[in-house]
C-alpha positions as CSV (number, residue, x, y, z in Angstrom):
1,X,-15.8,-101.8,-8.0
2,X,-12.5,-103.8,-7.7
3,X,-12.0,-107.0,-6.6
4,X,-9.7,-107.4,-3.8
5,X,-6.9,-109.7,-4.4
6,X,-5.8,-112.1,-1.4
7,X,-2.3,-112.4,-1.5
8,X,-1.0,-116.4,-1.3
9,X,2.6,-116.8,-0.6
10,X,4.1,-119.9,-2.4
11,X,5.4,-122.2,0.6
12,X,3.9,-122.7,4.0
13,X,2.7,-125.4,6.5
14,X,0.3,-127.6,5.9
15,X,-2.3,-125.5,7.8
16,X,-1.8,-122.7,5.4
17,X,-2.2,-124.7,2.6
18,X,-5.6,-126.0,3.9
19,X,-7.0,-122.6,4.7
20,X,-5.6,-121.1,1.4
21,X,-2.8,-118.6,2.5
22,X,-0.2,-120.6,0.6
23,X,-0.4,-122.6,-2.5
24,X,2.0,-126.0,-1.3
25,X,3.8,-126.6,1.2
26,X,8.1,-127.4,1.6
27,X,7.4,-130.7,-0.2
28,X,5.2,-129.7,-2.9
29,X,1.9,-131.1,-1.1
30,X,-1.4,-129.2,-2.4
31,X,-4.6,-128.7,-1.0
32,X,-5.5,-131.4,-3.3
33,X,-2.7,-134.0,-1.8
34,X,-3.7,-133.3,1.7
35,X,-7.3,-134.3,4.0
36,X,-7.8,-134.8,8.0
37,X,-8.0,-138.0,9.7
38,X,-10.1,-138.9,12.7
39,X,-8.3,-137.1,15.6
40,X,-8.5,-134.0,13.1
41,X,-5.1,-133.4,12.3
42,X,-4.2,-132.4,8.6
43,X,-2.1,-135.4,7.1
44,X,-1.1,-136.7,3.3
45,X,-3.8,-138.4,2.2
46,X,-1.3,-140.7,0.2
47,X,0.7,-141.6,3.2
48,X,-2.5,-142.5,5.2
49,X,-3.7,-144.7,2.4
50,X,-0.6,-146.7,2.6
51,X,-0.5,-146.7,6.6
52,X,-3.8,-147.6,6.3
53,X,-3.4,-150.8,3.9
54,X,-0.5,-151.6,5.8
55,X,-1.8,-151.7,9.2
56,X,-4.5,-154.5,7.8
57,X,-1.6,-156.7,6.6
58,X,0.3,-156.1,10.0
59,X,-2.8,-156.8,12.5
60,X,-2.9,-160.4,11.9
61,X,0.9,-160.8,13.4
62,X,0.1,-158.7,16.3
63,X,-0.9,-159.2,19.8
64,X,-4.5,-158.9,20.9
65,X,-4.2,-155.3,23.1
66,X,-4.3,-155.7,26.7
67,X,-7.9,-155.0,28.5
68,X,-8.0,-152.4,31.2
69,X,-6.8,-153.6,34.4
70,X,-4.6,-155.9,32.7
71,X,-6.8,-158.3,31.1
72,X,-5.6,-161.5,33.3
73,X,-6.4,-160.4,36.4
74,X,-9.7,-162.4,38.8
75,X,-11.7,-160.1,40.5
76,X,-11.0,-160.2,44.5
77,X,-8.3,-158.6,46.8
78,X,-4.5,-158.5,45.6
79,X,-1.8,-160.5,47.2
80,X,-2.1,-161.2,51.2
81,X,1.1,-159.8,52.2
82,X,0.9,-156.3,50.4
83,X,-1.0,-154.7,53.1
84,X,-1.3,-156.4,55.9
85,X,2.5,-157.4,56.8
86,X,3.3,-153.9,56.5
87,X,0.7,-153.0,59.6
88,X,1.4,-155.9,61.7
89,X,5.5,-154.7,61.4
90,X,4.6,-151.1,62.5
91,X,1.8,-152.4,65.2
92,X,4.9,-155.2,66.9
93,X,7.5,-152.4,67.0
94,X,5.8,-150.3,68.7
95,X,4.0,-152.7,71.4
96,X,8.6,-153.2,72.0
97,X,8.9,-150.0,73.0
């Protein structure tokens, strides 16, 4: 009995690479080069080393991210006028009629 030979073309994506159909990809990257990050994606695991470091040198310099809702807003209604002038103009134009 033979063993079947799977055929691996030479370039491909990086998705090819990481399932084995093709040996590197259009800028050399192996299977060895490349890994998957957190959301899943397949990236260089050189270049997210680097963004990686990086981004802990940058975060210092950077503002704190807003909260939801805006972070600097009290709890309570909005501004007075937003609703309530807009009802008393319709309610006065038509009591003119």
């Amino acid at each position: 009995m033979t063993k079947k030979v799977k055929k691996v073309k030479a370039v491909g994506s990086r998705r090819e690479v990481m399932h084995g159909s093709a040996k590197h990809t259009a800028g050399n990257l192996t299977k060895n080069h490349l890994g998957y990050n957190k959301a899943g994606d397949i990236v260089s695991l050189k270049a997210s080393r680097r963004a990686a470091e990086d981004w802990d040198e940058k975060r210092h310099f950077m503002k704190p991210p807003f909260k939801k809702g805006g972070g600097r807003r009290l709890s309570g209604p909005g501004p007075a006028h937003a609703s309530t002038s807009r009802s008393r103009s319709r309610s006065r134009s038509r009591t003119r009629r």
